[in-house]
Structure formats: structure tokens, C-alpha cells
N, C-alpha and C positions, 0 to 999 in steps of 0.2 A: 504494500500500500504506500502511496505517496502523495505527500500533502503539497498543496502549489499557494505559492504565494508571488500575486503578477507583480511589478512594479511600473510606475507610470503606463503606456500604452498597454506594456506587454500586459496591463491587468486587463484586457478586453479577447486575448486570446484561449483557443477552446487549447491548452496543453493535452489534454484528455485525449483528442482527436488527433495528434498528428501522426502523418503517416504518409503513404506511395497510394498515390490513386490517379485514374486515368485509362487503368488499362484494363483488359477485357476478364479478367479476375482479382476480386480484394486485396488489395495489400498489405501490409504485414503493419501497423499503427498503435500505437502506447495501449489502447485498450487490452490487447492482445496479449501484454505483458506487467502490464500494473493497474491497479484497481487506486482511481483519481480521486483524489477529492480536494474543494480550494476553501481555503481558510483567509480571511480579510487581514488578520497580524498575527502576530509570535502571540501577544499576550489574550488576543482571544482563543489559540487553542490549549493555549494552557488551562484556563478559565475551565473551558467545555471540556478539560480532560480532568479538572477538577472534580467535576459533577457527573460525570462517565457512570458511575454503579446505577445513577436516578433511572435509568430505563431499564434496569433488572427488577429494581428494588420496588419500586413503585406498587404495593398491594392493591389500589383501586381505579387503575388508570379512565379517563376520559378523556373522548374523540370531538374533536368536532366540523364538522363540513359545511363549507361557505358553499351555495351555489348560485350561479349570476347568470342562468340559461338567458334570459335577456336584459338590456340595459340601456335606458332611454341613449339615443345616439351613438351606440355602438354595437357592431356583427354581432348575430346570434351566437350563442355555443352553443351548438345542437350536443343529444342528448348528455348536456352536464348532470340533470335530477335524475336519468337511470344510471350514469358513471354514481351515484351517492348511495341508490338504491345497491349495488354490486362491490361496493367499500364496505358496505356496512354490513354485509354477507360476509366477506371475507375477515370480518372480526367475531364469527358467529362459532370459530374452531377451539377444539379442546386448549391448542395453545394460546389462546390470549383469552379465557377465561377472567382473568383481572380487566379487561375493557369490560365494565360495568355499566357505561352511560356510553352513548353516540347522540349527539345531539346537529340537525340539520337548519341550517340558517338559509331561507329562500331568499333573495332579495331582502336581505339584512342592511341599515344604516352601519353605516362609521362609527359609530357609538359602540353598537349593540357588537360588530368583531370587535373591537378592542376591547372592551370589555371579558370577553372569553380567550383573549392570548394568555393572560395569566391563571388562568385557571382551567387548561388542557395542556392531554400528553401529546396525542397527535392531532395536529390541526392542518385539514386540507381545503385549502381556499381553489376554486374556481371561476374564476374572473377576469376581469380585463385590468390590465397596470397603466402604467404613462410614467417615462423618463422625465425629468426636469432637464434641459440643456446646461443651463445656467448654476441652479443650484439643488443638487442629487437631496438632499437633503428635503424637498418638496414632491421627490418624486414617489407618485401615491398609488393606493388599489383602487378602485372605480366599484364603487357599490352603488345602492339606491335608495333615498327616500321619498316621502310624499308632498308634493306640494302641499304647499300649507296656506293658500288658496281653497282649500275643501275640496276642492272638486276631484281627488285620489288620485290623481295623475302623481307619477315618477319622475324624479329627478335625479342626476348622478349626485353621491353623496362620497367624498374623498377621504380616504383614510392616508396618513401622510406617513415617508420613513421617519420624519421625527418625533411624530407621537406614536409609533413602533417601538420606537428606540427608549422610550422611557417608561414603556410596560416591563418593569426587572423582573426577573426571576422570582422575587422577594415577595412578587405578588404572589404567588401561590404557582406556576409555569411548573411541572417536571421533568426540565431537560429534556424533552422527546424528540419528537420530527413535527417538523411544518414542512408540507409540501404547497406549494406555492405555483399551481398551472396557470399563469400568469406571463404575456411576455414582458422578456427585458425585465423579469425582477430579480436578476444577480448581473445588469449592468450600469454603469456609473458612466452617462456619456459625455459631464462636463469634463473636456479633459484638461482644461489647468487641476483639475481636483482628483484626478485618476489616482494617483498616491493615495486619497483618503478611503477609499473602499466603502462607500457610503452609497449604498441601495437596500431595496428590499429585503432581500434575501441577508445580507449582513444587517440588518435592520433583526429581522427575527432569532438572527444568531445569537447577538449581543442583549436581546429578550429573553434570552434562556432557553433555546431550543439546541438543542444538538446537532442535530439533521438538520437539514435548509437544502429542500429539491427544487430546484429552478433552472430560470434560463437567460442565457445571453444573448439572446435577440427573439424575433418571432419566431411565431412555432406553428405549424398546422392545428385546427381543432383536432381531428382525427389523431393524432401523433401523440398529442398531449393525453389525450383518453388512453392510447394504447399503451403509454410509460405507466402512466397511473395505476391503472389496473391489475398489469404486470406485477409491478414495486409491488403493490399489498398483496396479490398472492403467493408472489415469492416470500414476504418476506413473513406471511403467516402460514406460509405452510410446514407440513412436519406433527413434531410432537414437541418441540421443544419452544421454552420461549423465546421472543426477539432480543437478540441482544445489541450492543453499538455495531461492532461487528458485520452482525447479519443484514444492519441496518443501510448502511454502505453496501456489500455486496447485492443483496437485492438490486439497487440503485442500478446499481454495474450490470445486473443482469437484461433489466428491462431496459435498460440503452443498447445494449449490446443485439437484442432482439430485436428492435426496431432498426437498428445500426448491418443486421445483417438482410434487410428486407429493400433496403434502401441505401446500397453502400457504397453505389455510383455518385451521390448526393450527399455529401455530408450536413450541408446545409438543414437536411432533415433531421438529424438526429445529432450533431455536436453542438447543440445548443444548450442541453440538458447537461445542468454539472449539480455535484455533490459538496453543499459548502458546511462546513463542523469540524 
């Protein structure tokens, strides 16, 4: 296993992915030989290696899934609420017996996620994001609430990285995974500020998450379902429970699935990185 830490530009590169392509069979590329994952500084893996046992030890873990199938002014994500229905089946196995609660947020305000970061093990958001150019530090998830107008009509309602950033751990979080299908939520495109590693996905890390599944640019809906999916039945399959470990591996698996289906195109599938 190998932890990547980019510096200036090079923090926008998929290291994950590199490799010989072009020619009429797969080439030989780092997946094939190290299992990636990218960590924002020294001192936040130390942090997160701190709290490393919270996703063994954890006796009554809780789930919880954002789902954004539509969102005033922006492309549908077709079937995001049966990808929720099919998560929440794959915590139904003898091994993760401690997921005691899964809790589903349809078209949830900015409030009501943030309010639930500090207080789940795994949290999978399905949504739409937005980069800030200027300053990464506004750059937000794209949820919804109601005109307040009366008349029930929807409005996007923005959850920012820096009120991410200050849901700690403390709050009650168990180190677990946030998967984040979402694009561009582990990129940072101001680049005078590229050193600072400041987006979403480092946003939930430095919240108390372990895991942080995401991505560096856009992603197909289709793609994004088919990682998702993957991850939770790999990583709840067996008899045994999930551990940090298995937690990363999974990851590795369902890119690597997707990565073998589509490997003329990397574009499809090195966008997905492992940040913890």
C-alpha cells in the first residue's frame, strides 16, 4: 500500500493511474502493483492512524445516505434512491451486524447533512458538488430546500468545505468512511492554493472520517453507481468484519472492475481515488 501526497500541480494528478496505454491490450499501470490511496498532509495521516481501531471497535455503528436523484438546475442522477435501496441490503449480512440504524436523506437541506456528519460511521452522499476557482474553501455539495415563498418549490441549498471542516470528530463522527459520489470532491482547482489541499473530500477527512471515496474530476452517473455498489459488497462481504484495511482494498477492487471494463479510457475510471 502507498500513500501519495501531491505537491502544488502535481496535487491534481491521478498517481493511482499511471501506466502504458494506447495499444490494443492493457498495460501494465501502479494499480496492478500497489493498492493507492492520497492523504492531504503528514499530520493528517497521522491523526487518522490515530483513530484507526474506531472502525473495528465501534459496537453500534450508523449509516447514513444523502440522495439528490434531482436538483433544481442540475442533471438528473438516475437511479441514485434504488443505488440506496441496494447499500442498505448490503449492510443486511451477518458481518456488519453492529450497522444498527441506516438512515436515508431525500433531498435533505444543508443543515439537516451537516448535522448527521458527526454523528455516523458510514456516510454516502449522492449529489452534485461545485469547485470554487478562487477560493476551494467555498467549494460546496449542492443539496435542496424549499422556497420559502410557500409555494414548495426547491431551491439548491449549499453545504460549504468550511462548514465541513468544522464538524470534528468531537462531535460524536466514528472514524469510518464517507463516500462522497460527487464530482471534483477531492479537487482543489485554485491553483495558487494547490499546496493547501483544501476540498471536499479533505474536508471530511479532517471531520473524522477515515475513508474519503471520491473524485478528481467528472465522472459518468452510470460509473459512479457501478464503484459504489461494488465498494459495499466487497467490502461487506465474507464472515468477517470490515476493517481499515479491507476498507481501502475494496476501494481498489471496484476501480479496478470498472478500470478493466473501460481501460482504453482512463478518463472513466482514474478519477476515483482513496483519500485516509
Amino acid at each position: 500500500r502507498v500513500w501519495w501526497i501531491g505537491v502544488g500541480l502535481l496535487a491534481h494528478f491521478p498517481f493511482h493511474a499511471a501506466g502504458c496505454y494506447g495499444g490494443d491490450t492493457p498495460g501494465e499501470s501502479a494499480m496492478d502493483v500497489v493498492n493507492s490511496t492520497y492523504v492531504p498532509t503528514l499530520k493528517s495521516l497521522l491523526y487518522a492512524r490515530e483513530k484507526r481501531a474506531a472502525l473495528a471497535d465501534t459496537a453500534h455503528a450508523k449509516a447514513c445516505f444523502v440522495a439528490m436523484e434531482t436538483t433544481p438546475g442540475y442533471p438528473r442522477l438516475d437511479g441514485v434512491e434504488n443505488e440506496a435501496r441496494l447499500i442498505q441490503a448490503a449492510f443486511s449480512g451477518d458481518c456488519v451486524s453492529r450497522v444498527t440504524s441506516v438512515t436515508t436523506l431525500v433531498h435533505p437541506t444543508a443543515a439537516q447533512v451537516a448535522d448527521h456528519i458527526g454523528h455516523c460511521d458510514v456516510f454516502h452522499l449522492a449529489c452534485h458538488a461545485e469547485s470554487d476557482l478562487t477560493n476551494p474553501s467555498r467549494s460546496r455539495l449542492i443539496l435542496a430546500r424549499t422556497d420559502p415563498d410557500g409555494r414548495g418549490m426547491e431551491r439548491p441549498d449549499e453545504l460549504f468545505v468550511e462548514d465541513i471542516m468544522r464538524r470534528s470528530s468531537s462531535a460524536g463522527a466514528a472514524a469510518g468512511i464517507a463516500f462522497l459520489r460527487a464530482c471534483y470532491s477531492a479537487d482543489n482547482p485554485a491553483v495558487g492554493l494547490s499546496d493547501e489541499a483544501i476540498h471536499l473530500a479533505s474536508a471530511f477527512h479532517l471531520a473524522g472520517f477515515n475513508h474519503v471515496l471520491a473524485t478528481l474530476w467528472s465522472t459518468r452517473n452510470n460509473s459512479c453507481r457501478a464503484v459504489a455498489e461494488k465498494f459495499y459488497m466487497y467490502l461487506f462481504q465474507g464472515a468477517q468484519e470490515p476493517t481499515h484495511r479491507s476498507a481501502a482494498v475494496a476501494f481498489h477492487r471496484a476501480v479496478n472492475d470498472l478500470r478493466e471494463d473501460s481501460w482504453k479510457n482512463p478518463l472513466l475510471w482514474a478519477s476515483f481515488v482513496h483519500v485516509g
